[in-house]
LOLOMAR-613725 format. One record per residue: residue in three letters; x, y, z of N, C-alpha, C, O in turn. Coordinates in pm, whole numbers, plus 32768, in hexadecimal, padded with zeros to 4 digits. Example, Ala and Ser with C-alpha at 12.3 -4.5 7.8 and 13.67 -1.06 7.14 Angstrom:
<nodes>
ALA85277DC7830C84CE7E3E830C85287EB6830C85907EB4834E/SER85057F1F82C485577F9682CA850A80038313853D80728324/
</nodes>
This chain:
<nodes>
UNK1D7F62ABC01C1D0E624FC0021D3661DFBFA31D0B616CBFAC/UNK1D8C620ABF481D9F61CBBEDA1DEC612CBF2F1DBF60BBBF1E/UNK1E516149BF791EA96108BFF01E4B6089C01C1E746015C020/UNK1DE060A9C0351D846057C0791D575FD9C00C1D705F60C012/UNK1D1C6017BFBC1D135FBDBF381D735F86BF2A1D765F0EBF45/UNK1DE85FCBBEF91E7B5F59BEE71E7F5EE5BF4E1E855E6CBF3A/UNK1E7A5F11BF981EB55E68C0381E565E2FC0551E705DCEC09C/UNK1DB15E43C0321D5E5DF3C0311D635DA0BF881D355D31BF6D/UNK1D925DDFBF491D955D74BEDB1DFB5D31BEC31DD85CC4BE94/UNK1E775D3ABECC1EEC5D15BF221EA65C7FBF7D1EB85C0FBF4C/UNK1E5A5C8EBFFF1E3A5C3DC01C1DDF5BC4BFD71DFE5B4FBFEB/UNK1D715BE4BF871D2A5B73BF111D7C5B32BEC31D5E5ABDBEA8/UNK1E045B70BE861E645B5CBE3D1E925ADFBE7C1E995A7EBE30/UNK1EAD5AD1BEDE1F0E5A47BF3E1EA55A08BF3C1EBC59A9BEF1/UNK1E365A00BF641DCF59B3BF6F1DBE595DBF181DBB58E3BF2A/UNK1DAC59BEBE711D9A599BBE001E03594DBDF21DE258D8BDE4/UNK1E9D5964BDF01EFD58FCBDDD1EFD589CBE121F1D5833BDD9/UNK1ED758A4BE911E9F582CBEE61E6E57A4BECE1E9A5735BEEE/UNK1DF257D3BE811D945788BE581D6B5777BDC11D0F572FBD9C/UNK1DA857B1BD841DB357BDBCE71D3657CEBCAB1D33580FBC42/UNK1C9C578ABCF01C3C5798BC811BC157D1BD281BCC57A7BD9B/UNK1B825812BD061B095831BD531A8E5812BD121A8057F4BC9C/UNK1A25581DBD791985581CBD50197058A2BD7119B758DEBDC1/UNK190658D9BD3018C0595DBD4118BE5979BDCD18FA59D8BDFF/UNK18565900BE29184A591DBEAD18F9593ABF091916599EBF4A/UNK193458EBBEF9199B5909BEFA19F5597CBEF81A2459B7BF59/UNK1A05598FBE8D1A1D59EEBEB119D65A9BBEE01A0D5AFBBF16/UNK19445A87BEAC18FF5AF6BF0F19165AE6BF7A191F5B44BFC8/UNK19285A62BFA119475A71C07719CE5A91C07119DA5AE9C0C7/UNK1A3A5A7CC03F1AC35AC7C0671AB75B48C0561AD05B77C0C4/UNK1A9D5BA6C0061A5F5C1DBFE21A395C68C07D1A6B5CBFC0C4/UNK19CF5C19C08119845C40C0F819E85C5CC17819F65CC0C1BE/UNK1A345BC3C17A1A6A5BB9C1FD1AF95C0DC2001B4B5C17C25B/UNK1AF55C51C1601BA45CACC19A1B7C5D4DC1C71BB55DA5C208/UNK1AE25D3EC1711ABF5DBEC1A91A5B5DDCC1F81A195E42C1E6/UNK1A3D5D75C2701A6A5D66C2DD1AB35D79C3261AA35DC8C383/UNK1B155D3AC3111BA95D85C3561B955E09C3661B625E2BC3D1/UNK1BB25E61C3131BA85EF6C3231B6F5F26C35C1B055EEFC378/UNK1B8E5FC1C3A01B666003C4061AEA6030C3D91ABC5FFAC375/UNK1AA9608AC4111A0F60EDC3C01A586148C3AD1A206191C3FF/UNK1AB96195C37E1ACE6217C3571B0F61B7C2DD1AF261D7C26A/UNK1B626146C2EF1BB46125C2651B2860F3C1FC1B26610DC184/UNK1ABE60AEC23E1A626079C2021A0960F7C1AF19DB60DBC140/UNK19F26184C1E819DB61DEC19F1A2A6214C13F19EA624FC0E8/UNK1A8B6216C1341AE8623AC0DD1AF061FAC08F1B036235C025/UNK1AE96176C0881AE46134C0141A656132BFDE1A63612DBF63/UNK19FB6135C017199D613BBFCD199361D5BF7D196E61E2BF09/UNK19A8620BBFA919B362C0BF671A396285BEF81A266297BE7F/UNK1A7C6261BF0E1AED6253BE7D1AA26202BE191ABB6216BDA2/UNK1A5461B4BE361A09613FBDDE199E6172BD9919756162BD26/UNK196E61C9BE1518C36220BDB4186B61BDBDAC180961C5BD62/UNK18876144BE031809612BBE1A181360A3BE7A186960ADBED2/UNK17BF6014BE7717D85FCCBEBD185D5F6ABEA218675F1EBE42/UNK18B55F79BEFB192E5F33BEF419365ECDBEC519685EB5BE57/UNK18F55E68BF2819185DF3BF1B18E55D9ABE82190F5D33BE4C/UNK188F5DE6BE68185A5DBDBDB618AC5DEEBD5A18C15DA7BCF8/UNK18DD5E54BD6219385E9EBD21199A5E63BD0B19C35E5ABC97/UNK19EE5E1ABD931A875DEDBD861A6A5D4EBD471AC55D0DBD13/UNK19F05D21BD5119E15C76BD2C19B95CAABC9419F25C66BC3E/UNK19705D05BC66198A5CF6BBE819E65D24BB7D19EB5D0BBB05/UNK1A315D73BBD11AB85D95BB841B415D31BB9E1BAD5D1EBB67/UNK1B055D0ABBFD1B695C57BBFD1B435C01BB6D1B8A5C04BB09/UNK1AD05BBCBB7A1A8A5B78BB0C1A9E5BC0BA911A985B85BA25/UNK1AB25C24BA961AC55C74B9EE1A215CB9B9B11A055CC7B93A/UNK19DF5CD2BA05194A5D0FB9E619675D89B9EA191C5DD3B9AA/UNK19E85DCFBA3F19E85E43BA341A565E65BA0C1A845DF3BA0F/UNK1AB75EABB9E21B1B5F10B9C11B5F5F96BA071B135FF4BA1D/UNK1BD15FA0BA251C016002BA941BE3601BBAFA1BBE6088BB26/UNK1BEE5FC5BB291BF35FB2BBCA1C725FC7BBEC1C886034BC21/UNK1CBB5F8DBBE11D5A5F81BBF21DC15F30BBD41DBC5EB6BBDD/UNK1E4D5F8EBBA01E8D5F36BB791ED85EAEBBD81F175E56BB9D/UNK1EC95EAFBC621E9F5E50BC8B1E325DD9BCB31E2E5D88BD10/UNK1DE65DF1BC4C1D7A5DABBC681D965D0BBC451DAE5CFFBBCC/UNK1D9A5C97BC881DA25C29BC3D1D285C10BBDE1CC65C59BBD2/UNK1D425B96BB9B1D135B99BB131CD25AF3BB181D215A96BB26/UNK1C445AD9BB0D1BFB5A55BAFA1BAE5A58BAB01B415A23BAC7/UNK1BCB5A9FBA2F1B435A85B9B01B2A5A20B9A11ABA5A13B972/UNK1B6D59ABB9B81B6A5922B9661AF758E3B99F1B1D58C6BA10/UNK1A4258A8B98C1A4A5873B9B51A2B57DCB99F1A1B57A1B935/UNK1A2757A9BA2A1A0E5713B9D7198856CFB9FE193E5720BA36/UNK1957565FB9F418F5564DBA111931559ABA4119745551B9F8/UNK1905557BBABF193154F5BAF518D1550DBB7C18C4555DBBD9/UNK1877544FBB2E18225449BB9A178554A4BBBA174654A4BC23/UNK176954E3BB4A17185537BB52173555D0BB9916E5562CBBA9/UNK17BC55CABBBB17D85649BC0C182B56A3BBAF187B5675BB5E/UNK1816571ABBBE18685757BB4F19165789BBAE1922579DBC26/UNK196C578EBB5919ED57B9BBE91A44582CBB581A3A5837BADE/UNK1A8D5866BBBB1AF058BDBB6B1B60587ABB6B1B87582BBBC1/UNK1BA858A7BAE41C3C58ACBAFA1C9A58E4BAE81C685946BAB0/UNK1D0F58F9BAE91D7E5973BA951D7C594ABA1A1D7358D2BA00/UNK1D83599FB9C61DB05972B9271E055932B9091DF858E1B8AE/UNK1EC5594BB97A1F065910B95D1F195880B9C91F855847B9D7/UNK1ECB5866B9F31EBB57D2BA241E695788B9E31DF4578EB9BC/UNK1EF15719B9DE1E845699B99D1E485647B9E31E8655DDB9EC/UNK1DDB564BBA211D8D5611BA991D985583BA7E1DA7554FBA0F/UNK1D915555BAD51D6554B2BB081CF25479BB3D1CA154ACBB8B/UNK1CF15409BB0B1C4B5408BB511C7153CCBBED1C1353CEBC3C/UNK1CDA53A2BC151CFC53B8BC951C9E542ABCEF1C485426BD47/UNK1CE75492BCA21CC4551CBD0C1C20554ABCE61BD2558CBD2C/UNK1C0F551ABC7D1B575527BC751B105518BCD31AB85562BD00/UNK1B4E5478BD0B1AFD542EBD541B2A5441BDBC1AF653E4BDFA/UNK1B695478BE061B8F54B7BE8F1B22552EBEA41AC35543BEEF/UNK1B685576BE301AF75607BE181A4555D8BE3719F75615BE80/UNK1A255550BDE119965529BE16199654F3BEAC193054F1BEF1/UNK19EB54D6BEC919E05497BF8019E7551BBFBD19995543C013/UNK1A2D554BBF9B1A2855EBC01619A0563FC00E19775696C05B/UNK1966560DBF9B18F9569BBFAC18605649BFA617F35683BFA8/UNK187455AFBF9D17FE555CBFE81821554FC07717CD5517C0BE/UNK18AB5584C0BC188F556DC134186F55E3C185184155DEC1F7/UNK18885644C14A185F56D8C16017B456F2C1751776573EC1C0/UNK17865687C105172056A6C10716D35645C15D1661565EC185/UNK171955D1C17916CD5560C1A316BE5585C22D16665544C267/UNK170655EBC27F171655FDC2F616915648C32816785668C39C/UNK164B565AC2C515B9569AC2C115595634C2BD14F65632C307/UNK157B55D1C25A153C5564C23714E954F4C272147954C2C267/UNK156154E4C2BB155C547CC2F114D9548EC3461480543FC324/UNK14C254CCC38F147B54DBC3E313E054C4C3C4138F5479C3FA/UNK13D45523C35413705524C2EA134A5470C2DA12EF542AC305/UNK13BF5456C288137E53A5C26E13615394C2C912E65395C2CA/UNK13A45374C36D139C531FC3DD12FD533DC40D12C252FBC463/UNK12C653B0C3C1124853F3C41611E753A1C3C9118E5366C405/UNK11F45397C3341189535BC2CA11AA52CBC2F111495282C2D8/UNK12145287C326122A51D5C30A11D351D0C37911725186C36A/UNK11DF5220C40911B251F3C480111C522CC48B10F35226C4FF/UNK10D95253C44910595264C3F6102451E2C3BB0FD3519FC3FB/UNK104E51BDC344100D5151C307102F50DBC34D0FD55088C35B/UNK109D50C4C37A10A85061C4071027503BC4650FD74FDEC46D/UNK103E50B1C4A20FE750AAC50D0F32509EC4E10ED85084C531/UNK0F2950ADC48F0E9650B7C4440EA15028C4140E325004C3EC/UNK0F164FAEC4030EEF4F32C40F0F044F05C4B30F124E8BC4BE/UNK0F064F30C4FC0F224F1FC5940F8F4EE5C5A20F994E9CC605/UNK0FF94EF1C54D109B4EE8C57A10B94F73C5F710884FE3C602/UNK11364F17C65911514F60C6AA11D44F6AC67A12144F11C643/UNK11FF4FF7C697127F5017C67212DF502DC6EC12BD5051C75C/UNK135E5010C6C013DD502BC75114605075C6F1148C505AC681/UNK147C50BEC73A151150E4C6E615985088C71D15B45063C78F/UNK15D75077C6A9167D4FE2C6F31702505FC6A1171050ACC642/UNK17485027C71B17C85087C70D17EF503EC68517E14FC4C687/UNK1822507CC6041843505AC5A218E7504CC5BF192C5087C613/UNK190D4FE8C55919B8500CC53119E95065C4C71A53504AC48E/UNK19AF50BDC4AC1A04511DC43F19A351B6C486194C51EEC445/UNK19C851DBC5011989522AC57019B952A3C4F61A2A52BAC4CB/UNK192552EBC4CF19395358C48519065352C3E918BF5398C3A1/UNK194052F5C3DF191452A8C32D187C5282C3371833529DC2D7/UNK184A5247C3A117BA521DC33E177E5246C3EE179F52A8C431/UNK171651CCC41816BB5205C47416815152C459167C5125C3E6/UNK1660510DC4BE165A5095C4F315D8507AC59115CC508CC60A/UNK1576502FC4E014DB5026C54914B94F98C56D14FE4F50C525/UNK147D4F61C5AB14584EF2C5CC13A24F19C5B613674F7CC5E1/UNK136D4EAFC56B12BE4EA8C56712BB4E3AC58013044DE0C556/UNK12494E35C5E011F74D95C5D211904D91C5EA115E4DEBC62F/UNK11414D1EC5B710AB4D1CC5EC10B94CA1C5CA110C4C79C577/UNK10454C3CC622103C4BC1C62F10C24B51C628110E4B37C684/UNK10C44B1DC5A5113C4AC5C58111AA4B0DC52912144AE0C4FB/UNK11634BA8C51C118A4BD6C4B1122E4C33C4EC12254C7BC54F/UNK129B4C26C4B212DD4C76C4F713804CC3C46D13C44C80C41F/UNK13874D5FC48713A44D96C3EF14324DDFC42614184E3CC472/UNK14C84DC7C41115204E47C42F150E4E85C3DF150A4E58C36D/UNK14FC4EF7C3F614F74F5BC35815684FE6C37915695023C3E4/UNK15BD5002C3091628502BC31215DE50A8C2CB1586509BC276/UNK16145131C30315D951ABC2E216315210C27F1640527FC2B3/UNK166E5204C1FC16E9524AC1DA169F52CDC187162D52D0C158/UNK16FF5331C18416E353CEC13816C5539EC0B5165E53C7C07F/UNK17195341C07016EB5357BFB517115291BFC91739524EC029/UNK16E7526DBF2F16D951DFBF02177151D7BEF817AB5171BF1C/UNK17C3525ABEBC185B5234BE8E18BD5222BF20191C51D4BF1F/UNK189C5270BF9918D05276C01218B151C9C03A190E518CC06C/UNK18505193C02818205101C068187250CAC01718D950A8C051/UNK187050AFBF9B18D05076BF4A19735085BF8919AF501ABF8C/UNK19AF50E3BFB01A1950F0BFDE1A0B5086C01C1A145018BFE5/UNK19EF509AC0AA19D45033C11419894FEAC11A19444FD3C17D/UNK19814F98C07A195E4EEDC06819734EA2C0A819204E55C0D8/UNK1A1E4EA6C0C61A564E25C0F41A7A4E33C1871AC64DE8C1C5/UNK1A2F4EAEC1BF1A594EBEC24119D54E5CC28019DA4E05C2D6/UNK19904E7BC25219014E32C28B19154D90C29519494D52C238/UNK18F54D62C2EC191F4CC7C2EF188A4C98C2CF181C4CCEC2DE/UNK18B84C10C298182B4BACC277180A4B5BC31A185C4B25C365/UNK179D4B69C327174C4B1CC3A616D74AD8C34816BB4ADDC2D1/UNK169B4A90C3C7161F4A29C3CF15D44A9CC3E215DE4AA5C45C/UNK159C4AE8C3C6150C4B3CC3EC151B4B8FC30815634B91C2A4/UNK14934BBDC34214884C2AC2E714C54CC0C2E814A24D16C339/UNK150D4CCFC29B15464D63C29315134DC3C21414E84D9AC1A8/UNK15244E4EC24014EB4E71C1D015494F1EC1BF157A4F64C218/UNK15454F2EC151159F4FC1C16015475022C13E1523502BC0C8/UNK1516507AC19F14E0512EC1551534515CC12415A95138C12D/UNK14F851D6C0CD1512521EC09E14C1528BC080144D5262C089/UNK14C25329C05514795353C020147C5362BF8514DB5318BF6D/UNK1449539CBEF4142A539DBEB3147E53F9BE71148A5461BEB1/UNK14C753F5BDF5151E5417BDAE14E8549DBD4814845498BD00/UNK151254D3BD4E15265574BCB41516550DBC3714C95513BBD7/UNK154554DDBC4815325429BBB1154D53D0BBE3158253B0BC4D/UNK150E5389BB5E155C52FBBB9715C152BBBB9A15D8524CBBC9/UNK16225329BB4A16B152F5BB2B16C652A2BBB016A7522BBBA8/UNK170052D9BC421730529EBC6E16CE5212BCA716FD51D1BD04/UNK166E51F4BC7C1611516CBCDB1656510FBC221678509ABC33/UNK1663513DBB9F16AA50E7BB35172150C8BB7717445052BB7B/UNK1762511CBBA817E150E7BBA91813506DBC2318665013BC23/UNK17A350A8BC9617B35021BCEF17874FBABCD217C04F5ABD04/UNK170A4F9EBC7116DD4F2ABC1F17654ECCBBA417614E52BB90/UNK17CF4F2DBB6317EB4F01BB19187C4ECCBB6118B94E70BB2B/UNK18AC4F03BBD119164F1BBC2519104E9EBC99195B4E3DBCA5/UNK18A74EC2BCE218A44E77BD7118004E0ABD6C17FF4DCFBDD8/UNK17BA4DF3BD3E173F4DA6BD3C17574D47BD7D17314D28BDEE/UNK17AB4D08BD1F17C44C51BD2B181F4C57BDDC18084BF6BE25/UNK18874CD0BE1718BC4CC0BE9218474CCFBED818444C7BBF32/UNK17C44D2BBED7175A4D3ABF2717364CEFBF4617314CE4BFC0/UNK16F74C6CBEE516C44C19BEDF16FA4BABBF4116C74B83BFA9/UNK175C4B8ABF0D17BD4B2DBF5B17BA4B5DBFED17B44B01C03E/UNK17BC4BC8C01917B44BDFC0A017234BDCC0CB16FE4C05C139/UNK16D24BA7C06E161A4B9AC0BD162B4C2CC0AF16514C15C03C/UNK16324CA4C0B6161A4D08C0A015934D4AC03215914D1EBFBF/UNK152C4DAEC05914C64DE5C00814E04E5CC02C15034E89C099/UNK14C84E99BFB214BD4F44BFDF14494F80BFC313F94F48BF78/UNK14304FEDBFF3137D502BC00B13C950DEBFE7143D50F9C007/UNK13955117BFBF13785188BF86130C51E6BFAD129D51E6BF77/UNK13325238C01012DA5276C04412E5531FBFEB1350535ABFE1/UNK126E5350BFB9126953D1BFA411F5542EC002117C542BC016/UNK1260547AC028123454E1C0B611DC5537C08711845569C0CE/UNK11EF5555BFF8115D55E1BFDB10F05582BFE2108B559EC023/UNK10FA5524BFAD105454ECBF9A10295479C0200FBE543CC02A/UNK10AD5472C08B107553FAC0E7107253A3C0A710155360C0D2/UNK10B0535EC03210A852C3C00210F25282C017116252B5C015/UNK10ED5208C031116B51BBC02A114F5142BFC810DA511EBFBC/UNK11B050FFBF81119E50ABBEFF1235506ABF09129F50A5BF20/UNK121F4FEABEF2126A4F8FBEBB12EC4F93BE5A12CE4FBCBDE9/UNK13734F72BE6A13C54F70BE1E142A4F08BDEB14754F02BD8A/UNK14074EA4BE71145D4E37BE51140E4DF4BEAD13D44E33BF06/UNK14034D75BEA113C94D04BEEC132D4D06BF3212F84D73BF40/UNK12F04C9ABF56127E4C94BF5A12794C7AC01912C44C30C058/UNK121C4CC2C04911E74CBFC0E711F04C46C12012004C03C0BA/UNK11F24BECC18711D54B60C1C811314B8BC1E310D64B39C1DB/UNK11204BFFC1FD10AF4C23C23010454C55C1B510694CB3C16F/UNK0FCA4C19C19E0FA74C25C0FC0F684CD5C12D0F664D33C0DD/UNK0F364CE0C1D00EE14D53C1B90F114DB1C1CE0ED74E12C200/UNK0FA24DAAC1A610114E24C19B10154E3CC101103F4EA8C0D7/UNK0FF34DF1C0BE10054DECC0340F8A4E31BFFE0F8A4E82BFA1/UNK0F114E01C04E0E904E3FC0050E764EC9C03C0E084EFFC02B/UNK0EE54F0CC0860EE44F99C0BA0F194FEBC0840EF45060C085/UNK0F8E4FB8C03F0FEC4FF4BFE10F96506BBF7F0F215050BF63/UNK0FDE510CBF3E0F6B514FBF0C0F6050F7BE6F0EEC50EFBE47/UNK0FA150D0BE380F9D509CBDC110135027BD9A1074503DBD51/UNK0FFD4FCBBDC910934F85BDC1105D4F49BD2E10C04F38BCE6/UNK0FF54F28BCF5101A4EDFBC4E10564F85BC1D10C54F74BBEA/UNK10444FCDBC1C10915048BBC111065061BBC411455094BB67/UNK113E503ABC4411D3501FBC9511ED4FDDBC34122C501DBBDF/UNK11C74F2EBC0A120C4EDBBBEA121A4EEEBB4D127C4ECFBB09/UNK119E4F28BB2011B84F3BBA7C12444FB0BA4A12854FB3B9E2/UNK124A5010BAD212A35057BA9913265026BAB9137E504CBA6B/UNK13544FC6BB3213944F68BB3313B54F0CBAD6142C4F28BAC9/UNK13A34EBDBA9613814E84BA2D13A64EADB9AD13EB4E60B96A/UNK13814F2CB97713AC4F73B8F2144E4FA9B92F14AD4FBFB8E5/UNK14504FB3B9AD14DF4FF8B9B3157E4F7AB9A915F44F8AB98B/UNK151B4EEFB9DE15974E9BB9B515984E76B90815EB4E28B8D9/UNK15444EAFB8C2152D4E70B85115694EF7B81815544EEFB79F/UNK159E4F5CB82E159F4FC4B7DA16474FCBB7D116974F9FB824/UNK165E5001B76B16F04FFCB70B174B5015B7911731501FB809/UNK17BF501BB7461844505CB7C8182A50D3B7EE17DF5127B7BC/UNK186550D6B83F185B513DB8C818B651A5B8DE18FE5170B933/UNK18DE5206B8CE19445241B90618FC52AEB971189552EBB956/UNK194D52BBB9F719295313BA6019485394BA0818F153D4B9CE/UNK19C153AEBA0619F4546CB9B319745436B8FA196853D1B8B5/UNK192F54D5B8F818FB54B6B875197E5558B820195A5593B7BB/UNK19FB5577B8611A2C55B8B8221A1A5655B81D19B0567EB84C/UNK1A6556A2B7F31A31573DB7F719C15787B7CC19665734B7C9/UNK199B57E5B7AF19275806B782190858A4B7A3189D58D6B780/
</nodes>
């Protein structure tokens, strides 16, 4: 039994070297997916060696919450906080915010793959309740975002559909500037770290590309304002609160320096 434990942790181990820093979700889904792998007689056995539920067991004796698990157990007490997301690391790695921010793209796209759908359901909601008609257009970054066409009357919107504000930011400069209105979704952040950092980072490239971004949050069905103002005013007076948008907009370009990592803790 013991055997089993060894080469499944053995396997997190490469992973972990892999990737040097994880998120919680993160690594609960590798967890998941090695023990997966395993047969149902190996999957009982390990749970009978564990005494209880595995897969909580081995993620918190990774993280350092628990003690004797094994002397192969890799090791991520460290953690950090970047972006509002919390991630692990080895003690003896000195992380980068390189790999932070990989670590935040992999597990907004993990999650966005849920997401997306969600926004596309709330945009094509408040859309259609101004009698915009919607079309889907083959995008160029097939996978990365999700690419709508609205129009009504004179009125006409591309709106680019991405998992997180920091993923759209990536692919700033993939988006080309046109003669129409464009606009980028998104859904709604754990904080606001990452909507500061595209303000303090990318604004002024948004801008320049005619670009607005809209902020959709899926628990409450709202959507609100983040960058730029509608052609269409009675898109604006639909919005759930766009002056509250802008005040907290507003205090965030006015507020001290910024750092994404706020460090260990």
């Amino acid at each position: 039994m013991a055997d089993i434990l060894r080469r499944l942790l053995n396997r997190l181990s490469n992973y972990i070297i892999e990737y040097k820093v994880l998120s919680g979700d993160e690594l609960m889904g590798k967890i998941s997916e090695e023990i997966g792998i395993l047969d149902e007689q190996e999957q009982r056995e390990l749970q009978d060696l564990l005494e209880s539920d595995a897969k909580h067991k081995i993620f918190h004796g990774i993280i350092g919450e628990e003690t004797g698990l094994s002397v192969f157990c890799p090791d991520l007490h460290v953690k950090i906080n970047y972006l509002g997301e919390i991630f692990f690391c080895p003690p003896t790695h000195k992380y980068m915010q390189a790999e932070l921010h990989k670590g935040f793209l992999r597990i907004a796209e993990q999650r966005g793959q849920s997401l997306l759908g969600e926004v596309e359901e709330v945009l094509s909601h408040f859309l259609r309740q101004l009698e915009y008609r919607i079309s889907p257009q083959e995008g160029q970054l097939a996978g990365s975002y999700k690419e709508l066409i609205a129009h009504k009357d004179q009125y006409r919107l591309r709106l680019y559909l991405f998992f997180s504000i920091v993923t759209a930011q990536e692919f700033l400069d993939n988006i080309p500037k046109k003669d129409e209105e464009q606009v980028i979704i998104v859904p709604s952040e754990r904080t606001p770290a990452p909507f500061i950092k595209f303000l303090r980072e990318s604004e002024d490239k948004a801008r320049d590309k005619g670009l607005s971004v809209w902020v959709v949050d899926i628990e409450n069905r709202a959507i609100n304002p983040f960058l730029g103002v509608p052609v269409d005013r009675e898109i604006w007076a639909h919005f759930t609160d766009p002056e509250a948008s802008l005040r907290a907009i507003q205090m965030w370009r006015s507020s001290g320096p910024f750092s994404p990592s706020d460090g260990d803790f």
